[in-house]
C-alpha positions as CSV (number, residue, x, y, z in Angstrom):
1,X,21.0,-9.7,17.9
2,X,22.8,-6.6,16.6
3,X,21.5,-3.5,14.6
4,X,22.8,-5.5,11.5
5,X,20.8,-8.8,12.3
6,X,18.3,-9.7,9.9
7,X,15.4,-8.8,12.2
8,X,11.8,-10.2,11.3
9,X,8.3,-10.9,13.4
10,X,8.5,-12.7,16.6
11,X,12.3,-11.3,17.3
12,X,13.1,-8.9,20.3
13,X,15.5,-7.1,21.8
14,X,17.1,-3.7,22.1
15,X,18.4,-3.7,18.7
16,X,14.5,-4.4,17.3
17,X,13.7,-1.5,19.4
18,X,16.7,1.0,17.9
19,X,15.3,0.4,14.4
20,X,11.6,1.0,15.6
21,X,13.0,4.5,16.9
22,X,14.5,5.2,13.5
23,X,11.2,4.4,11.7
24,X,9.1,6.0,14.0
25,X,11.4,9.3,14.2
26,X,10.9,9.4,10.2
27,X,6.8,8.9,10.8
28,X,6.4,5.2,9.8
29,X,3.9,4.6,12.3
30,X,4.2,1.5,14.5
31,X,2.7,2.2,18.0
32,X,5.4,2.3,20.5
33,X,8.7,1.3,20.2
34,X,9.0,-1.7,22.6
35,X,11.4,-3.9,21.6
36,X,9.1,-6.5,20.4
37,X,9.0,-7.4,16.6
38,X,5.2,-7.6,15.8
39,X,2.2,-7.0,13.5
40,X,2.5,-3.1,13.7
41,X,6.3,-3.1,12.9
42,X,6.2,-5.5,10.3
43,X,3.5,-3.1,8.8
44,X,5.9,-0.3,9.1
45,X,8.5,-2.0,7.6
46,X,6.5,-3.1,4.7
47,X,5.4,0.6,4.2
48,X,9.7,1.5,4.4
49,X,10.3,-1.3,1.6
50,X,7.0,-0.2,-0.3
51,X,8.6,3.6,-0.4
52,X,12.0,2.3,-1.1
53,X,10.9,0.1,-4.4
54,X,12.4,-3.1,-2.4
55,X,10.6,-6.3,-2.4
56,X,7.8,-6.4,0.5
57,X,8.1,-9.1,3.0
58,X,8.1,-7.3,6.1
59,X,11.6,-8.3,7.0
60,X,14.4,-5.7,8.2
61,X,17.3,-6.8,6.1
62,X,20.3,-5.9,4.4
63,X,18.5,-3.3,2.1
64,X,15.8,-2.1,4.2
65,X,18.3,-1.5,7.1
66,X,20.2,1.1,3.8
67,X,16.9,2.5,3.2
68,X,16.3,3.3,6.6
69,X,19.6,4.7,7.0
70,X,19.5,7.0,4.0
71,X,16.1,8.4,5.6
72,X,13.8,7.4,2.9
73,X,10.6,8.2,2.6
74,X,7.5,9.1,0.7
75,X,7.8,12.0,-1.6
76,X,5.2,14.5,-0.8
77,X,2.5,15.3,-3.5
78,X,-0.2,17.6,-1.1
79,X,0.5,20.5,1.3
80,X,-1.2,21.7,4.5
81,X,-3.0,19.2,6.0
82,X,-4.2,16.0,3.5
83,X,-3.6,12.4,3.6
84,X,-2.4,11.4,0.4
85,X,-2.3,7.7,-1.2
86,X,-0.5,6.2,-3.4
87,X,-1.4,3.4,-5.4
88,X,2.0,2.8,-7.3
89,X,3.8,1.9,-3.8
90,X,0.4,1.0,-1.7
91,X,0.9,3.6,1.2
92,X,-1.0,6.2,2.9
93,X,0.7,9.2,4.3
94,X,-1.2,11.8,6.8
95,X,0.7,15.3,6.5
96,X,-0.2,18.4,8.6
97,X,1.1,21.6,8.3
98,X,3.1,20.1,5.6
99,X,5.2,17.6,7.7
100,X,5.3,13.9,7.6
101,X,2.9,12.8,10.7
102,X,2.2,9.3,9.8
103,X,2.9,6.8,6.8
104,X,1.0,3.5,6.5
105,X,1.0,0.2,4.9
106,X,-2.3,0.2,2.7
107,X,-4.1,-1.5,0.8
108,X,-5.8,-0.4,-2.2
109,X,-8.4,-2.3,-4.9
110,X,-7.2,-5.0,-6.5
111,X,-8.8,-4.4,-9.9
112,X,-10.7,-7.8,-10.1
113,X,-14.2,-8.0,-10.7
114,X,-16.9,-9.4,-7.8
115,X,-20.3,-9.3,-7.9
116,X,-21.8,-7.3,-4.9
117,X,-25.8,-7.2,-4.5
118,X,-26.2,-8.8,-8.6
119,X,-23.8,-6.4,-9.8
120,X,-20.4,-7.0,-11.3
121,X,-17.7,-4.2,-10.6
122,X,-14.4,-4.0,-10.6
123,X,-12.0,-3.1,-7.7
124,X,-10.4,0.3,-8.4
125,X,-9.5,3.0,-6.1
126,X,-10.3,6.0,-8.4
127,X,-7.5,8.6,-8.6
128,X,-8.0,12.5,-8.1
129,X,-8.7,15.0,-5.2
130,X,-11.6,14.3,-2.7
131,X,-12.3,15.0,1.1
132,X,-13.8,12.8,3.9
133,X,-17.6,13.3,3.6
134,X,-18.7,10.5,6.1
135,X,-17.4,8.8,9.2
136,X,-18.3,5.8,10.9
137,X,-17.0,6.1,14.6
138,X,-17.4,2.0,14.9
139,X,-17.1,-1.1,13.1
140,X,-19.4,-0.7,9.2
141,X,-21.7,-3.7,8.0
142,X,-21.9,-3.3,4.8
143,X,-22.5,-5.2,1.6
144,X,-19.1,-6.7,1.0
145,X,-17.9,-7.3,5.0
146,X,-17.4,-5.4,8.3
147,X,-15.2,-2.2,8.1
148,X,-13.5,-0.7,11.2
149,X,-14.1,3.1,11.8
150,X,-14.5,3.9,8.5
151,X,-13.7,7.6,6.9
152,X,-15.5,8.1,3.8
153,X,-13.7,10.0,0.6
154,X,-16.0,9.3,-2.3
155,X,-18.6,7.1,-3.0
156,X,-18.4,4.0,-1.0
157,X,-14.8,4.6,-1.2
158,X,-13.1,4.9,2.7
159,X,-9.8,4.5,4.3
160,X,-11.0,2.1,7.1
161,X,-8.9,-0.6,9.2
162,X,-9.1,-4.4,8.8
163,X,-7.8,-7.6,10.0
164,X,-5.8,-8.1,7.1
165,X,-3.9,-5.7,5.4
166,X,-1.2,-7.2,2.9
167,X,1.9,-5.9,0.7
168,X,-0.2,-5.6,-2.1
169,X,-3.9,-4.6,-3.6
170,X,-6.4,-6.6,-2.4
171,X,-9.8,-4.4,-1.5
172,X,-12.8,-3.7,-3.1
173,X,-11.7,-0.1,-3.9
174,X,-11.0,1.3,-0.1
175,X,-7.6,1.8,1.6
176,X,-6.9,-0.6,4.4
177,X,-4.7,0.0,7.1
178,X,-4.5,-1.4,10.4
179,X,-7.4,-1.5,13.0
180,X,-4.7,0.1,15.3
181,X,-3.7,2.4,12.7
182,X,-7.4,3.7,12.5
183,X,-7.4,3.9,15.9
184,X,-4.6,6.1,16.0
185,X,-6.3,8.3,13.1
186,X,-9.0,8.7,14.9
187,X,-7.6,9.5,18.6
188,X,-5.2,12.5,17.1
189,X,-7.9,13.8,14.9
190,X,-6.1,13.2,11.4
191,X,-8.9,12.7,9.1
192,X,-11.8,15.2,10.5
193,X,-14.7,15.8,7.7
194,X,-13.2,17.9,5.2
195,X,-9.8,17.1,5.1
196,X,-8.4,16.7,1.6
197,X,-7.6,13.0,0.7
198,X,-5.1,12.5,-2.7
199,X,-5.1,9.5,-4.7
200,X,-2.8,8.9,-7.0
């Protein structure tokens, strides 16, 4: 395999490791670069193609091999230290001290209706300016399933991992992202209470 293979889940090798390097040295967030092909960089490589307008399959081809070349990546909307979200291309990027520290598949609400406790709603991540108000430092039983080390914005409204976080909107109204990528947000401290969280 060479750094212009076709690279996709399950393949490994030094050249799956260069292009890990290259996302992780522009702050798509994939663990450690090890070579190995897995859930973490496909995730990473979804969020590349989400912030490149390319189709979202996870797969390192032809034009998500350009768009990592030309450096792409999400165009900041929040200074300081935020996370900010967008819905458009479905991916969550932490900032501090106005850098690029992390950027994350998510996510977002589907807008479908469901019925939760005799009530129908609809799945919609509301736009605008909040802050985390609440953290769960564990996994969150809740109404509508189990939610990994939730972080609270607004309402019942979190940015929380999960087993299953797919190329397009698919949640009750919170941001998924990985379990490991919630780990990680919680051991280097990137969403404390207070911090500012844009949707948009």
């Amino acid at each position: 395999m060479t750094d212009s293979s076709t690279m996709k889940s399950g393949d490994k090798g030094p050249a799956v490791q260069r292009m890990q390097q290259r996302l992780s040295a522009l702050g798509y967030w994939l663990g450690t670069p090890d070579g190995e092909y897995g859930y973490l960089t496909q995730q990473a490589v979804m969020a590349l193609q989400k912030t490149a307008g390319l189709g979202r399959d996870g797969v390192y081809g032809p034009a998500t091999r350009a768009a990592l070349e030309r450096g792409v990546v999400p165009k900041l909307v929040v200074s300081g230290n935020a996370v900010q979200i967008s819905l458009a291309n479905q991916v969550l990027t932490v900032v501090e001290n106005s850098r690029i520290v992390a950027i994350l598949n998510t996510s977002t609400g589907s807008g479908e209706t469901y019925v939760s406790q005799g009530v129908t709603k609809t799945a919609i991540t509301p736009k605008g300016t909040f802050s985390v108000i609440h953290e769960v430092n564990g996994l969150d039983h809740g109404p509508l399933g189990t939610l990994y080390r939730s972080k609270y914005f607004v309402g019942g409204i979190a940015v929380h991992g999960y087993t299953s976080v797919p190329a397009y909107p698919a949640s009750h109204g919170c941001a998924r992202v990985s379990n490991s990528a919630m780990d990680m947000i919680w051991s280097r401290d990137l969403m404390p209470m207070g911090r500012t969280v844009v949707v948009f």
